[in-house]
C-alpha positions in Angstrom: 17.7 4.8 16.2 15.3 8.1 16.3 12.5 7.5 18.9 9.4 9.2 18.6 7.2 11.4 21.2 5.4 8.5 21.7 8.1 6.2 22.0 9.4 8.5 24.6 6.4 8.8 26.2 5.6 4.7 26.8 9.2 4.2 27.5 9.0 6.8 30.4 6.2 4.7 31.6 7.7 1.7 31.3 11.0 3.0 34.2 9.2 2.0 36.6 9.2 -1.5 35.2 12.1 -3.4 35.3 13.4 -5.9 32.2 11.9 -9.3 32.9 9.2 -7.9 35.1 5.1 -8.9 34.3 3.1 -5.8 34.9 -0.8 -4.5 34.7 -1.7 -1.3 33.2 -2.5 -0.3 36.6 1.3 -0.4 37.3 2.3 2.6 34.9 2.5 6.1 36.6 0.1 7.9 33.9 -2.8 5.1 34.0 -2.7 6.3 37.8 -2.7 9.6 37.4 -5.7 9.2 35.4 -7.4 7.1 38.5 -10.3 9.3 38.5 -11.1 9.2 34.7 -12.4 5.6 33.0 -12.5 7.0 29.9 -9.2 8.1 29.7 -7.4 4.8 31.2 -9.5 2.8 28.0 -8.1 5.2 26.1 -4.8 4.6 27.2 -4.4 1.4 27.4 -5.9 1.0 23.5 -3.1 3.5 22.9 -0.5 1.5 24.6 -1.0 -1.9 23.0 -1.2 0.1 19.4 2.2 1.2 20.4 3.3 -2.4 21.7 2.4 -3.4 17.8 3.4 -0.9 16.0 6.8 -1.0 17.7 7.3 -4.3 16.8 7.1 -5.5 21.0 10.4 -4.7 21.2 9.7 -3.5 24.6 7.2 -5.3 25.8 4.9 -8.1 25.5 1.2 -8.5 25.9 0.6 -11.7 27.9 -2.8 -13.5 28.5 -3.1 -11.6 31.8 -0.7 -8.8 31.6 2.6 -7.5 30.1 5.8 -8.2 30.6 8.8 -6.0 29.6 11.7 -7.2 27.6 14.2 -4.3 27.3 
């Protein structure tokens, strides 16, 4: 299977998550680096969930309240 850049990148996020485990956006290393800067957390998170789709949420999940990681 050839991952992307951006598969990469979301997946490298996603370490500090562990398989099973229900998480926030807030959770993920780059959402807090970005603490400072609203505009880029929207951002991000719209990003992430187009990822979640368009890879099929093979990784992960978006629940009512969060997301929760599957592999």
């Amino acid at each position: 299977m050839q991952l992307t850049t951006t598969d990469q990148r979301w997946l490298a996020q996603l370490l500090c998550c562990p398989p099973g485990a229900h998480f926030t956006m807030q959770s993920l290393p780059l959402f807090r680096y970005y603490a400072d800067r609203p505009d880029l957390q929207t951002r991000l998170q719209s990003d992430f969930e187009d990822w979640i789709e368009h890879s099929g949420r093979k990784y992960v999940v978006k629940t009512y309240e969060d997301y929760a990681r599957i592999n």
